[in-house]
N, C-alpha and C positions, 0 to 999 in steps of 0.2 A: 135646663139642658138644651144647647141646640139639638135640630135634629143632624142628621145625618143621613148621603145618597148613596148609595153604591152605586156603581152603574158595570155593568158586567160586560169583559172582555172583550173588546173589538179585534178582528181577524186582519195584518198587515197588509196593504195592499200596493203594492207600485204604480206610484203616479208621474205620469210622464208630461212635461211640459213644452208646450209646440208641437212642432212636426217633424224635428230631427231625426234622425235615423243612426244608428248603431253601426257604424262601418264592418263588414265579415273580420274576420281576424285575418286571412289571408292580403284583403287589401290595404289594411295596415300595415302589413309585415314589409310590403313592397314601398310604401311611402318610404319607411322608416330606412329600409335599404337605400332607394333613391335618396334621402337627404344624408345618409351619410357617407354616400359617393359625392354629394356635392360639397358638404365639408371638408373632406379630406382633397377635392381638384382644387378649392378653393385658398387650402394651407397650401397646398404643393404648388400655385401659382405666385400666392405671395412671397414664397421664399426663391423661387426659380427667377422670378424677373427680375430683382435686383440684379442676383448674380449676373444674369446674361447681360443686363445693363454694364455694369463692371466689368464683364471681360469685353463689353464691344467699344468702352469707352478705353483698353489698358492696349488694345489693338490697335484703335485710331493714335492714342499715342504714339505706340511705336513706328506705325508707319509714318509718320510727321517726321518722327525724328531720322528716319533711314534717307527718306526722301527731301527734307529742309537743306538747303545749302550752307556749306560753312565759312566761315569769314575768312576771308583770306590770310589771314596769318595762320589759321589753325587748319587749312588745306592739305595732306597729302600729298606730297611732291615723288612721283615716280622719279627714279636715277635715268639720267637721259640715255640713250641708246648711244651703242660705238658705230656712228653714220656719219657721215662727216656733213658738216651746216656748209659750209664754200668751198670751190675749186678755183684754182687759176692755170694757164695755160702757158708756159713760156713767160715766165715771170722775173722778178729781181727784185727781191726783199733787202732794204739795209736800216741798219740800226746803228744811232750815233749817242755819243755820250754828252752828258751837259754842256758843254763846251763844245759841243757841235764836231768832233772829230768822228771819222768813220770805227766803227767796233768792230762790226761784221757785216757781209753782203753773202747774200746765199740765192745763188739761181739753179733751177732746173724745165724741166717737159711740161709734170704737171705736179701739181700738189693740191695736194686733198688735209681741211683742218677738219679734227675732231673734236666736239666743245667738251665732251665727257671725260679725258685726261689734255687737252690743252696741249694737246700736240699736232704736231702736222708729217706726213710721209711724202715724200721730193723722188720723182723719178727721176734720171740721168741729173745729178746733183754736181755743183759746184760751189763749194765755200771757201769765202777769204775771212780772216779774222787776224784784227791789227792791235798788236801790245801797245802800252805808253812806250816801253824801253825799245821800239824801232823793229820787235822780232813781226814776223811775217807768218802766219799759217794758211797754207791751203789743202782743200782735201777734196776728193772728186770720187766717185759710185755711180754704179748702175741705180741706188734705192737708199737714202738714207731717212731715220727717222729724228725729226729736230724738237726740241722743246718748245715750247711757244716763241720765250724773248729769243729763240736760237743761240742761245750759252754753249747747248750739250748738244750736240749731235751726232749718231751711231751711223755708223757707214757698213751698208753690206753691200757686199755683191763686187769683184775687181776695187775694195776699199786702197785709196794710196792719199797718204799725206807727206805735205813736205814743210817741213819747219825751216825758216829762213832767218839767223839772227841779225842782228846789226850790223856786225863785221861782215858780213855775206857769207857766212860755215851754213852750211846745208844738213838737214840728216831727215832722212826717206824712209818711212811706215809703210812694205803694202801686204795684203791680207785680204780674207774674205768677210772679217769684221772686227774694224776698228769703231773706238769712241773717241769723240774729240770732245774735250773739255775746254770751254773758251774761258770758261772763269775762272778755275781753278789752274788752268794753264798744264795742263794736262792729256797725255795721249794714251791710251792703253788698250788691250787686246787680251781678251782671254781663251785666244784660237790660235794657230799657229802663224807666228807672221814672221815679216824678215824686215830686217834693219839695214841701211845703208848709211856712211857718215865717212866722207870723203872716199878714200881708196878701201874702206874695210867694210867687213859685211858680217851680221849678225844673222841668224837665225832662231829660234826657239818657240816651244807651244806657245808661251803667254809672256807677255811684257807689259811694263810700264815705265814713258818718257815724263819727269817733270823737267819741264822747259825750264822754268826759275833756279834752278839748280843744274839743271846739262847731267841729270844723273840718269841712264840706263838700265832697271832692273830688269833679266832675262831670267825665267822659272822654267823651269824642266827639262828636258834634252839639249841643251843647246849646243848650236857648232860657233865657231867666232876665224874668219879668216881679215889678221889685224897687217895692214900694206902701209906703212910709214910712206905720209906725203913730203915726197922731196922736192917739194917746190917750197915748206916752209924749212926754215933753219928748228 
């Protein structure tokens, strides 16, 4: 038989290694707060600065784009103002057709062009305007307002036209606004005017003369005093 030792119970004892020290509980508690204030500024920086990055780069975009110039074709063109671009003083406009005959001549004081409807206004106005078929028109105003190529011109202010045909028959337009139509060959008024045409005399609010035809329409009140010329048969 071996023998056998007993050896009787030793009392636990805590042994401590080094020189370290036991932190209080209190100044752990304060660590533990400090580091978890600094993880949480930590997350909360990492996710905040992208973003800010992102709106300060979605910002400079924009402003690039407000402030970049556009190409000229894709420019914004404002409607030009109603100011007139030239004057002239004591003038005389004329205008010929391929064949180099005279169309029309239009003088007056002053005239002022507008580029924004391509018209012009004529102060103390005088206009001739010559058919193929030999008719003659003139028409004279204190203000008329003309189209650019001077086709159409409105006469206000002591308006009087006088139509001259071939034969030399006359018939007299006056009023305080007439429109002369050179293309259409055309006189009309929708004011009151009066009509002359040899020894007879029209009156009425509104008329229309088409010269190609010698036809007379008079609308609304009219009076008509008709004096047979007896100098023709």
């Amino acid at each position: 038989m071996s023998p056998q030792l007993h050896l009787p119970d030793l009392p636990e004892v805590p042994v401590a290694l080094g020189h370290e020290k036991t932190p209080p509980s209190d100044q752990a508690s304060a660590a533990d707060i400090r580091a978890s204030w600094r993880q949480r500024i930590g997350s909360l920086l990492g996710t905040a600065i992208p973003l800010l990055i992102m709106t300060l780069l979605a910002l400079g975009t924009w402003w690039l784009v407000k402030n970049s110039p556009q190409p000229p074709g894709e420019q914004v063109r404002s409607a030009p103002a109603h100011v007139p671009d030239y004057r002239l003083e004591r003038f005389t406009l004329q205008q010929y057709d391929p064949s180099g005959r005279l169309k029309v001549q239009i003088q007056g004081e002053h005239l002022r062009h507008y580029p924004d409807t391509d018209e012009v206004e004529i102060d103390t106005v005088h206009v001739e305007g010559y058919d193929p078929d030999g008719r003659v028109t003139r028409a004279t105003a204190r203000e008329a307002i003309a189209a650019g190529d001077g086709s159409v011109v409105q006469l206000i202010g002591g308006a009087h036209v006088i139509s001259t045909g071939n034969t030399g028959e006359t018939i007299d337009f006056v009023g305080e606004h007439l429109l002369a139509d050179f293309k259409a060959h055309v006189v009309r008024s929708e004011r009151p005017v009066q009509v002359r045409q040899g020894r007879s005399e029209f009156t009425a609010d509104a008329m229309v003369y088409d010269e190609a035809s010698s036809i007379l329409t008079l609308t609304g009140p009219a009076r008509a005093v008709m004096t047979p010329d007896r100098s023709k048969k």
